[in-house]
N, C-alpha and C positions, 0 to 999 in steps of 0.2 A: 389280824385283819381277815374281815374272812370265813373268821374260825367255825361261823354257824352254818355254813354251805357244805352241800355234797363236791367230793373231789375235785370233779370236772369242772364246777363254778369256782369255785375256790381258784383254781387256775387261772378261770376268767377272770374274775376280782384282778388275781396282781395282773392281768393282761391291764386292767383297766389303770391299777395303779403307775403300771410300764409306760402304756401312753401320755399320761398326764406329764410325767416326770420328761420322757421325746419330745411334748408336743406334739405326737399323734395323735388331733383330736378328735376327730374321724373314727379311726380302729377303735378307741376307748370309750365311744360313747355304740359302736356297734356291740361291744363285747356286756357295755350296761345293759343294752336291752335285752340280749338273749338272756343275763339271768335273771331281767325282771318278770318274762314272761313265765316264768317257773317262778318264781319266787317274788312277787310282785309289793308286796310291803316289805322285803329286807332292807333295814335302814340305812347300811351302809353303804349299798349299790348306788339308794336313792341320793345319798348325801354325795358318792363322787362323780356322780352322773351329773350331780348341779354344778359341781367344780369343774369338770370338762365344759358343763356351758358356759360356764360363766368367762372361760375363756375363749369364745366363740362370741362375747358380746353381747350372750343373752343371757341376761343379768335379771330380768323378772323370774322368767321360766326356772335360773340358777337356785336363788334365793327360796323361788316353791320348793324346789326339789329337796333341797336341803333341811330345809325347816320339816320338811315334812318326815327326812330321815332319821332326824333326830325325836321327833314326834313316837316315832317306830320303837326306837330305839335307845334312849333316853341315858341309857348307863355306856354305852358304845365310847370310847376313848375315842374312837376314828372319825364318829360323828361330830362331837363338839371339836376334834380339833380344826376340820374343813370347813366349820361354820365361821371357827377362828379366822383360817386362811380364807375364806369370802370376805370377812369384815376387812381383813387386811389389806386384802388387795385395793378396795374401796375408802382407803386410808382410813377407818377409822380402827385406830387401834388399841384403843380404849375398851369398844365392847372386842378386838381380837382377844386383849387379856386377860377378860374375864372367861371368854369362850379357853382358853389352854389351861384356865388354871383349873377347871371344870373337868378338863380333858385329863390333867393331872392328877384328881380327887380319882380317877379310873383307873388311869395308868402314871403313877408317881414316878417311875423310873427309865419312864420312856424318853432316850436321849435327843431323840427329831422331835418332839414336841417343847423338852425343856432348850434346845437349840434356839429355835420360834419365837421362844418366850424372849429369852434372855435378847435376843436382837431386838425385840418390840421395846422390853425394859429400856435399851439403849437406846436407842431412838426418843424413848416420850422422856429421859431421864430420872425414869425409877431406882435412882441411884443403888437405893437400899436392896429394893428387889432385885436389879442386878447383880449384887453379889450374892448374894442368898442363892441366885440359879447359878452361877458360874461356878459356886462352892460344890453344888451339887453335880454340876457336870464332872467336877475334878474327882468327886467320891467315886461317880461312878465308871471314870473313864483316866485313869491318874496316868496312866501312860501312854495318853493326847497330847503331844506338845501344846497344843493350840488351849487346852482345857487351863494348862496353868500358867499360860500367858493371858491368856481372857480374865482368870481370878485376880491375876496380878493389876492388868488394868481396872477391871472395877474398882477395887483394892482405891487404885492412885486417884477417879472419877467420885470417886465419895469421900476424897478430901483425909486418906488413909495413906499417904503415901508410903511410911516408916512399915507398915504391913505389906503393901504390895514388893519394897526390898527384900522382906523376908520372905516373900513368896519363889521370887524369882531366883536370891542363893538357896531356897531349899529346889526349887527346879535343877539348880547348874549342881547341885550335891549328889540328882539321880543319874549324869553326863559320865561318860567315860572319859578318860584324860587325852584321848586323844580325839576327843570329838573336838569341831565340827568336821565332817567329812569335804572334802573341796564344793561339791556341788548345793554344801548349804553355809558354807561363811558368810556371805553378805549377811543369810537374816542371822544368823548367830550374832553377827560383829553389832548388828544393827539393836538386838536385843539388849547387847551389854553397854551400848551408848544410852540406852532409854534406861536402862536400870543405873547410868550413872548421874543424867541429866534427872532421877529420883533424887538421889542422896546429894544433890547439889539443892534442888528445892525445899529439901527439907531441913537443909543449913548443916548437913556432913559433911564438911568442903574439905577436909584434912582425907578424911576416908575416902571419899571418892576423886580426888587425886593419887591418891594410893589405889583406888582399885583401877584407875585408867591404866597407872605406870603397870601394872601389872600385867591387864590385859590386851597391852599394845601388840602383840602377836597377832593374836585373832581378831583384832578389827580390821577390818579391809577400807572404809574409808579416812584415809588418814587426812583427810583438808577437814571432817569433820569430827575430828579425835586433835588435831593441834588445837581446832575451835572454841571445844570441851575445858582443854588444858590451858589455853590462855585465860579464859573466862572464869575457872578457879581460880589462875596462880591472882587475876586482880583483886579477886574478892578475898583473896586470903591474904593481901597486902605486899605479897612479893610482885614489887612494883617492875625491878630490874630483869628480873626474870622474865615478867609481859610482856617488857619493852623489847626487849631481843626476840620473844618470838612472835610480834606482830611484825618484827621486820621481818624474818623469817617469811611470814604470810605476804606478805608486801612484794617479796620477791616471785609470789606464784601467783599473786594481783597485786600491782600496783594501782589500779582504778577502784579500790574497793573502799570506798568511803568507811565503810564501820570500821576499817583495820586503822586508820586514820585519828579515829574518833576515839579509840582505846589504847592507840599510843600517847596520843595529849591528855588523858586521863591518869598515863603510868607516868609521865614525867608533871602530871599537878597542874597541866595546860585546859582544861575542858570547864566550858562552861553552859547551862543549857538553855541561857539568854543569849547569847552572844560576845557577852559584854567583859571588858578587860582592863585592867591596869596597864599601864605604859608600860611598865616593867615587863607585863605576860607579852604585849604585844612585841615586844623585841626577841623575847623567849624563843615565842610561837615563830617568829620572822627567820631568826636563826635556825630552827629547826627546820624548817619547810627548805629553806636554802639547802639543808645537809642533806636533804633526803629527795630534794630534785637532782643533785651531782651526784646523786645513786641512783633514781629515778628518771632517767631521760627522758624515755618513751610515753612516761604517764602523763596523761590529761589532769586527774585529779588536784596533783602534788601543784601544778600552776593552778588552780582553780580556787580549793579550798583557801589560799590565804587571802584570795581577794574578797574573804567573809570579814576576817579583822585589821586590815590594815588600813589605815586613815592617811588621806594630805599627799603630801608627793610620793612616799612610798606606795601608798593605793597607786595611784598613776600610772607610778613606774611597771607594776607590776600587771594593771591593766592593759599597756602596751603592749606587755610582751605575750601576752596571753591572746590579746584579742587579734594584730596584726599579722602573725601567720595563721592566722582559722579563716580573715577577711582574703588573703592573700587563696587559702587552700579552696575557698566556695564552702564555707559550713551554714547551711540554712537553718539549722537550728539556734545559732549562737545567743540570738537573743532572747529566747527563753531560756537558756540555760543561765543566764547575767540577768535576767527579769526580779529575780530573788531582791539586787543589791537596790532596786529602786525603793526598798522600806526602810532602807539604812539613811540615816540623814545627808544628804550633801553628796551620795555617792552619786546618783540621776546626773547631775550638773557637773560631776567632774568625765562622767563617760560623755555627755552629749559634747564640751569642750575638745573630749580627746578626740572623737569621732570627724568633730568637725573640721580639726587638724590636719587627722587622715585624709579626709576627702580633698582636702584642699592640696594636700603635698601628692594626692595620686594624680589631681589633676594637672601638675607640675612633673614631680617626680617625690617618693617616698625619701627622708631625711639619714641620711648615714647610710644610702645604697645608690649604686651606683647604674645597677642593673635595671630594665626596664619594667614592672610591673605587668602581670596579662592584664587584658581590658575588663576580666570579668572582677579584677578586684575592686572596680568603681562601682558594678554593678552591686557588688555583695553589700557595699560600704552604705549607700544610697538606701537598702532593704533594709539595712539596720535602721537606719535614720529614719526611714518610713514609720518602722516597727515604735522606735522609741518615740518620736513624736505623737505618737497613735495611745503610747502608752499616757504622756502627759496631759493629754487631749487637747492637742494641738493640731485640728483635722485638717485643714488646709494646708497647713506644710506637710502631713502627712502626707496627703495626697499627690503632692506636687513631688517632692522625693521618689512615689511609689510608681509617677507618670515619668519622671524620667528614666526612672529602671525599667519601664516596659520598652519605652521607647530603646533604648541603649539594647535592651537586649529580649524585643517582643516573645520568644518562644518560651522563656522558664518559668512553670506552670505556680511557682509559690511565687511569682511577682502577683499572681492575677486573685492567689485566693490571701493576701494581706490585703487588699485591695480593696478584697469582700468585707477582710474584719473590719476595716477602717469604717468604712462606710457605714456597716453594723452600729460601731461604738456611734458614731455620727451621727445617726437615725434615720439614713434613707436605705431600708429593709428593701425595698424593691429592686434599687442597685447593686445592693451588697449579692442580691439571692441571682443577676443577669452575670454579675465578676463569677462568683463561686462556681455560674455553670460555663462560663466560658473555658476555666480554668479543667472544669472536667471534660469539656469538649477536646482538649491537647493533650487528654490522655483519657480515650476510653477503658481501659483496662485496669488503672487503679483507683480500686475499693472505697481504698480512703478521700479521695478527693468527691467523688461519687456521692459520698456519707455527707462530706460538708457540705456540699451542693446541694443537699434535701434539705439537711437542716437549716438552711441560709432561707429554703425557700418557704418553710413550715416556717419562720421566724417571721415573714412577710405575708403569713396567709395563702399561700401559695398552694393548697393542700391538693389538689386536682392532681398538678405538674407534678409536686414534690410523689404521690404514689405513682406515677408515671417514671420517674428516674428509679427511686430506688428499687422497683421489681426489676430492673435491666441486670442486678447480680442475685439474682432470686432464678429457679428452678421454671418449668415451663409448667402450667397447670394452675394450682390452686396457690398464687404467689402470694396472697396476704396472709392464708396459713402459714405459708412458707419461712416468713415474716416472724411470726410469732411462734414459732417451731425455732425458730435461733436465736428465741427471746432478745430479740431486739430493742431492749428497753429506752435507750437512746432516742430512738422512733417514735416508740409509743408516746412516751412522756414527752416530745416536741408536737408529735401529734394532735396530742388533748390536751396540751396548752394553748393550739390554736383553733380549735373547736374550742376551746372554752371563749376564747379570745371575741368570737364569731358566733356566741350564745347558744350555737348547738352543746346542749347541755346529756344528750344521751350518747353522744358519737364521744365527748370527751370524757363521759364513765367511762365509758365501753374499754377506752384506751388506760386509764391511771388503774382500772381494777384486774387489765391483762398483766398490767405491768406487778400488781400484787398478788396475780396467779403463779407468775413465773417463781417471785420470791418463798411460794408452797410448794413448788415444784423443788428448786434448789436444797430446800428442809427437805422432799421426800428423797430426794435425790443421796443421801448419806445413808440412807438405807441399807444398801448392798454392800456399802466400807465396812460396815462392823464385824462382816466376818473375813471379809475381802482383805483387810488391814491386818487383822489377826493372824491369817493366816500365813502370807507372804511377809509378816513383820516389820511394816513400816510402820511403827510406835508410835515415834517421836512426831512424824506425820499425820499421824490418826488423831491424837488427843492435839495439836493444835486447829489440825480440822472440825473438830469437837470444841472446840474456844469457838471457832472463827462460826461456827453455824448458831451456836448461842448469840454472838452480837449478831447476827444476819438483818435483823431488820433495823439496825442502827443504821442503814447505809445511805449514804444521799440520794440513788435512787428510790427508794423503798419511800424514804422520807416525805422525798416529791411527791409519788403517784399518792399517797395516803394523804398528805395536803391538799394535791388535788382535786382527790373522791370527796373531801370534808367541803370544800371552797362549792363544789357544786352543787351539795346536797343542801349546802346555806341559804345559795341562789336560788334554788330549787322552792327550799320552803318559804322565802321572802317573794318569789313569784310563782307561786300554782301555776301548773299548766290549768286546771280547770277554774281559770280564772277570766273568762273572755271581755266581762266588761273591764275589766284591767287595762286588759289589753287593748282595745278601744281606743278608752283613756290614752294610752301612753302612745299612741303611733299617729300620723297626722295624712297618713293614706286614705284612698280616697274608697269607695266598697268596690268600683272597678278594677283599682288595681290589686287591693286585697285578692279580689277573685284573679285576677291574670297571674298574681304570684303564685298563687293557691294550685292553679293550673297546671303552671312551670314547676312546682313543686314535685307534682304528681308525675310531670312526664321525666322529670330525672331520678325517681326512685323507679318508674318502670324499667328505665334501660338502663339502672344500676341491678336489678332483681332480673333482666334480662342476661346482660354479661355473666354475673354471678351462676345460671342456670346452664348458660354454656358452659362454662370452667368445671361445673361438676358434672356435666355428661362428659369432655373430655378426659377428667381425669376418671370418673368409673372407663371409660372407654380403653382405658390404659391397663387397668384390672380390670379381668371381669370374673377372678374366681371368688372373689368378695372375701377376700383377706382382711384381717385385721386394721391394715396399715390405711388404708381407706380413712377418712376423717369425715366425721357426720356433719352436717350442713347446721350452719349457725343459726337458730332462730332467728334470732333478734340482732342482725346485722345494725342496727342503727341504735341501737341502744335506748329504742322505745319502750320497751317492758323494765328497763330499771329506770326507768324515769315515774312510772306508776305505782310506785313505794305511796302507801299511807304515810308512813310516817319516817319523812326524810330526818328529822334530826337524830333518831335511834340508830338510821344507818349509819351515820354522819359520826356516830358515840361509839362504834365498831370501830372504826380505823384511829380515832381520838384516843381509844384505850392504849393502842397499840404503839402509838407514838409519845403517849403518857410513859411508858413502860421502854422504848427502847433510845426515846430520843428526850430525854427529861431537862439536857442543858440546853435546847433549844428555842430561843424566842417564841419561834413562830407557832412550836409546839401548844404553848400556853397563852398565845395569842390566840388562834383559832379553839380552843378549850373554852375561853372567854366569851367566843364571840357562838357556839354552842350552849353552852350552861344558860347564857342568859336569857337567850329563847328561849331555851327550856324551862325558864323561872328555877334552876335549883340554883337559889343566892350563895350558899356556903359555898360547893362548886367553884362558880366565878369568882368568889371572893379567894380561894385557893391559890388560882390561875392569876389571878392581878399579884399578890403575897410572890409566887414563884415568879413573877414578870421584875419585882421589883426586884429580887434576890438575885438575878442572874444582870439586870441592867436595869438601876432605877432610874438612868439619864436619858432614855431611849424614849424618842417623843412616842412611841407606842405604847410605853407601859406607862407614861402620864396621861395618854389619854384613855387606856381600860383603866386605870388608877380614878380618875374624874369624872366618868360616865358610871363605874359601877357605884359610889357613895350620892352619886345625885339621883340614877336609878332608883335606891334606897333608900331617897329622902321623899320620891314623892312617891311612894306604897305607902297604902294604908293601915292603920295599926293594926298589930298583930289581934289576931281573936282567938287560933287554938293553941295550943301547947307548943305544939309544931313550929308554929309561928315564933313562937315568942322564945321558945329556943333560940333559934337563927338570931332573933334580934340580940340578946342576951348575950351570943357569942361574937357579930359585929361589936357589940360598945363595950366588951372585954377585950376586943383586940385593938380598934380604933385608934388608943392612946400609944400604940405601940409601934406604927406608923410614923415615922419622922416627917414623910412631907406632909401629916395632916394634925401634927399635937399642936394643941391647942390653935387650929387656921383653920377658915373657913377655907370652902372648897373653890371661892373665888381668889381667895388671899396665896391661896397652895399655885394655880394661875399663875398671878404673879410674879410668885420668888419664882418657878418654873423659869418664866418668860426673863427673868432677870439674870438668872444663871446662862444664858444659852439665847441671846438677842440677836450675836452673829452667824446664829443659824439657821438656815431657812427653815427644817425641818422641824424644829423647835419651836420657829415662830409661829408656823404653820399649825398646827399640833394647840397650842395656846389658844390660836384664833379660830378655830374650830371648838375647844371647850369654851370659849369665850362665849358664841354663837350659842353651845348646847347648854350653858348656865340660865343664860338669859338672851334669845332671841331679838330684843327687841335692841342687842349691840351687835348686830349685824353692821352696820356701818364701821364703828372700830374695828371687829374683825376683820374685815378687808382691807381698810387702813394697816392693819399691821403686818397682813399678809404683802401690799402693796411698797412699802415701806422696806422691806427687807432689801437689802444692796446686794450685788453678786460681785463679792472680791475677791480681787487677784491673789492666787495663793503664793508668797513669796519666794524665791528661786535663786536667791544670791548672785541676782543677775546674771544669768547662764541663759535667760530665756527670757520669750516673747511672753507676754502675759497669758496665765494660765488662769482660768477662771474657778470658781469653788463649786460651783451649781451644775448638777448632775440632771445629765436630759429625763432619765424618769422619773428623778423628783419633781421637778419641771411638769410632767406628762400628769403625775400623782396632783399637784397643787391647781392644774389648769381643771382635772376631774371635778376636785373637791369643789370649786367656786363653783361648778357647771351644776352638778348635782347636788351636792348638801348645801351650800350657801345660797343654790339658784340666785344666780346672777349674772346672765347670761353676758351684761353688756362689759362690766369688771373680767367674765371670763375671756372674752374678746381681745380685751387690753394685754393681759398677761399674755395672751397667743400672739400679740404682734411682738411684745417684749421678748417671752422667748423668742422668736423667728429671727431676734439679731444678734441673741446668743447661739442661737443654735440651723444656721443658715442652711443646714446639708437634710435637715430631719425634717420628713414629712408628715411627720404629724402635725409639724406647725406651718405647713405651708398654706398658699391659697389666702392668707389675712392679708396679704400685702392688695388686693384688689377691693380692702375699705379704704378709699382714698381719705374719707375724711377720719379714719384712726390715725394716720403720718400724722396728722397737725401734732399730736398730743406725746410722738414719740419721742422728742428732745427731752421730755422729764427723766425721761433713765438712760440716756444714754450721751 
């Protein structure tokens, strides 16, 4: 570096390199210039003079400098590598490694550049290429520990495990026998666990119980060295052997479900439906008894059997589990017993038991003699709230949840069930006054705080709701703030309710922040690859490296990319430069258009005014113009990504991506469908209906992209180019291959549809909409049949008050569909006053009760 400068600059050079490396970026960029005034084309001054800039922010000026040093200087190894380190820092590191391997063809053996490389490898998983650099590192540096732990991982990351073993015993072959020294055991111990948890994946299970027993000395975690050992001895069949040291383990956790879970495995008890013979369940029964008269203190050991035990044993054991937690005030309980409500019959023997309880507290509890606190009424009452909430039984919810306020007004989870209820109910505006009441009895925690936005963001609330949630945010720039602690939660309740409220650029704004965070979290594994290497957390590393591969499988990720898709739909079905459209669809009068137009303008002023205050106070706070400073958002409203040309290509960006990570998901290849087919690419949508059927052909969704895309396709016009008649050629080779369409017309498919699935609304629904989009001119049946549907009691073994089958936002979704695709305003009316007597608490169906002459007609359903 350097090497073409007289002495004195040459000096200056590593001055410049020294500051870079401190962050002295000041001294480094003054020590640039003095040798460019002498030497004003050396390319390599040029190239790290941009790399000082560019960490000062200035990223134009950066990017000239550099370019231009390499321009100079073209064979410089130092040049191409800082070009590297520019692309890199600017994620893109695709062209960083092309720019190192360039740097490489200079200098082959330069270990800070082949370092660079090999992390970038990792990062973009250039499997191959990473061992190829890591190989290299180890040639040229063989007595780096870190050099032949890094080859050993490639090694295991390129699907080499049975190599990466022999890497690591030729490592421990260059070891003195008395290594490791005390101050490096952990990563030693931790080494030899990762090199045994190797020869365990790779099916050595004999050998690497042999090399544990071996190296029990030098591991220093031993809860994760019994863990190793039990997990062979099962897979190696020595059942008797696991069985005792899960109990073993059991004695240093007995709450630890998975120890639980591999003892009923060693003794032939495990199932991973649930499901059991009489026989197991006596097994299991007896077992769990043995191991609670060893187990006092565990929670688990009572909990897990009330997964398999059926009739009065369930009962019995529900008692005793649940009666001292009601007695001790556990406000969790019922989520934690939430699980049993999928299990047949178990719902109606706890609401039996409970209601017992309550009865005997209000008396006295049966078989004590002692007096009960007052708060066990209160807890008893919360449950009941909770589980009638669970069956949708909102009124007795309610009433349950008002006498436990009443009984005991100050306990702040009486007031936020209160919220849920409401929520599940449909009156959003109530639930979001409960949630903040709840956080008014306790300013100080988070959580309750959190649920009180989201309650309010759930009702449109979105003013109040950013109003609460900056109260735990920093003073200054608090929606940065916000989004600096990727608060995803947020964001995605946020831009569902902008979307909810047709602001279509506020709700990008929020689902694509929410898809920034999830490139951040991927840049963010960055710094582990040498960071892991180094300090030796392995077994850590590479599941870290699993779990960043599935990253965008995640349900958030899921959402906000649904989201982005759902709007950019909206988007292209309604232009913004579409004003006569708009006309059309609005029944305002040009007054009040212009008075809203007004009101428009004066609330984005004094949003654009606050906004300008917040960044003069927080520069006000710095003012040496540091890094840490955060540049001012263009496009706070999400107006410039609203002015996309061509919304469905964006819309095919996050499609791909949910193609690729979320492939078993309905909605995935619903919204794929409802894409493609705008798009006119028919093979495409025909893809997405194929995958809709494969995952759920019962789903009145995927009958109805199943029946709109072959009717689509009946009325296009014959094919004319090649092109064309491909597509066709490969529809009517597949066609026959279709069960709900061999040999059946697309009305007859209808049909058996509607005949399999009559008892359900969804299904009916679904039907009478294709019914509608076959042939229009059966719009009257179609409503008949949507009208026609009964809402039954779902049966309860008489444990309960009648529970109905019909879900409010189906309800919400069926009152839509008559409103807008059936257009039928006065039938959509009818249905609002019918919901409004299923669903009394939800205001989305309120206000029908004031067409007096709809009553006459409501004796027909009810």
């Amino acid at each position: 570096m350097g090497a073409s400068l007289p002495p004195k600059e040459a000096n200056l050079f590593k001055l410049i390199v020294k500051s870079y490396e401190t962050k002295q970026y000041k001294k480094g960029l003054k020590a640039a210039d003095a040798i460019l005034k002498k030497f004003p084309d050396h390319g390599e001054t040029l190239s790290m003079k941009g790399l000082t800039l560019n960490c000062m922010d200035r990223k134009s000026e950066a990017y000239e400098l550099v370019r231009l040093g390499l321009k100079n200087d073209v064979k410089s190894h130092v040049c191409w590598h800082v070009y590297g380190l520019l692309y890199r820092s600017d994620r893109e590191y695709r062209e960083a490694i092309k720019c190192y391997r360039n740097a490489l063809k200079r200098d082959p053996d330069n270990i800070e550049i082949l370092r660079d490389l090999s992390l970038l490898q990792a990062q973009m998983r250039d499997l191959t290429g990473f061992v190829e650099t890591r190989q290299q590192l180890l040639t040229l540096k063989p007595n780096h520990r870190m050099n032949w732990i890094g080859f050993a991982v490639a090694h295991h990351l390129n699907s080499n495990g049975a190599k990466a073993v022999e890497i690591l015993e030729a490592y421990e072959g260059t070891l003195e026998d008395d290594y490791p020294p005390d101050n490096e055991r952990c990563e030693h111990g931790e080494m030899l666990l990762y090199k045994i948890s190797l020869l365990e994946e790779c099916g050595f299970l004999e050998r690497a119980l042999e090399e544990l027993h071996k190296k029990e000395p030098k591991i220093v975690d031993k809860l994760a060295y019994k863990e190793q050992e039990v997990s062979l001895l099962v897979k190696l069949g020595r059942l008797e052997e696991g069985a005792n040291l899960y109990k073993v383990l059991l004695k240093m956790n007995s709450d630890n479900y998975r120890y639980y879970e591999g003892l009923q495995k060693c003794f032939g008890l495990y199932s991973e439906n649930g499901n059991y013979s009489a026989d197991e369940i006596d097994r299991l029964d007896a077992l769990y008894k043995s191991l609670a008269e060893q187990y006092t203190w565990s929670s688990a050991v009572k909990r897990i059997p009330l997964d398999f035990l059926q009739g009065d044993k369930f009962r019995e054991a529900a008692v005793n589990y649940i009666k001292p937690l009601l007695t001790k005030g556990v406000p969790s309980l019922f989520s934690d017993l939430s699980p049993l409500y999928d299990h047949p019959g178990k719902a109606d023997i706890l609401e039996l038991l409970i209601l017992e309880l309550e009865h005997s507290i209000r008396t006295r509890y049966p078989d004590r003699t002692e007096k009960e606190p007052p708060s066990t009424l209160l807890w008893t009452l919360f449950f009941l709230a909770q589980h009638y909430d669970r069956r949708g039984q909102y009124d007795v919810a309610l009433s349950k949840i008002d006498e436990a306020i009443q009984h005991t007004p100050t306990v702040i989870d009486l007031y936020s069930v209160k919220s849920r209820i409401l929520k599940h109910a449909g009156d959003l505006v109530a639930a979001a006054s409960f949630a903040d009441e709840a956080r008014c009895l306790d300013l100080a925690d988070r959580y309750i705080n959190s649920e009180s936005v989201k309650r309010m963001l759930q009702a449109d609330q979105v003013a109040l709701a950013e109003k609460t949630v900056v109260l735990f945010t920093k003073d200054g720039d608090q929606h940065n703030n916000l989004h600096d602690m990727q608060c995803m939660w947020y964001e995605l309740a946020s831009g569902e309710s902008y979307f909810r409220q047709g602001d279509l650029g506020r709700a990008l704004k929020k689902f694509l922040a929410v898809e920034k965070h999830y490139a951040d979290i991927t840049e963010d594994q960055f710094d582990f690859h040498s960071y892991c290497l180094r300090k030796m957390t392995l077994r850590a590393y590479v599941e870290m490296l699993k779990f960043q591969d599935r990253l965008h499988s995640h349900a958030y990720f899921h959402k906000a990319a649904a989201g982005a898709i759902r709007c950019y739909l909206k988007l292209y079905d309604s232009p913004l430069n579409s004003p006569p459209e708009e006309e059309d669809n609005t029944s305002k009068t040009p007054s009040q258009k212009k008075k809203m137009k007004k009101q428009r303008k004066a609330e984005r002023a004094k949003k654009e005014a606050e906004e300008k205050n917040e960044e003069s106070s927080a520069s006000g706070i710095s003012k040496s113009g540091k890094r840490h400073l955060k540049p001012v958002d263009p496009d706070p409203y999400g107006e410039k990504l609203l002015q996309t040309e061509d919304p469905l290509s964006e819309a095919s960006k996050y499609l791909k991506l949910l193609q690729k990570n979320s492939p078993d998901s309905l909605e995935t290849h619903l919204l794929s469908f409802e894409v493609n087919m705008r798009k006119q690419r028919i093979l495409l949508a025909f893809k997405a209906v194929k995958q809709l059927l494969r995952l759920d052909a019962e789903n009145p969704d995927s009958h109805r992209c199943l029946i709109k895309f072959f009717h689509k396709v009946s009325s296009m016009a014959a094919p004319e180019t090649d092109a064309e008649k491909l597509v066709w050629s490969v529809l009517e080779a597949e066609r026959p291959y279709i069960s709900q369409l061999q040999e059946k017309t697309l009305s007859e498919a209808n049909k058996i549809f509607l005949g399999k699935h009559e008892d359900s609304l969804m299904h009916r629904v679904a039907v009478a909409e294709m019914l509608y989009t076959l042939d229009p001119t059966k719009k009257l049946e179609a409503v008949k049949l949507i009208e026609d549907s009964s809402n039954k009691v779902v049966p309860t073994n008489g444990a309960l008050g009648p529970v109905m089958e019909w879900k409010l936002k189906d309800c919400i979704a069926v009152y839509k569909l008559l409103d807008k695709v059936l257009i039928d305003q006065d039938v959509a009316l009818r249905w609002k006053v019918r919901c409004a007597g299923y669903f009394p608490y939800s205001t989305y169906f309120e206000d029908v009760w004031l067409a007096p002459w709809l009553q006459k007609n409501i004796g027909y359903w009810f």
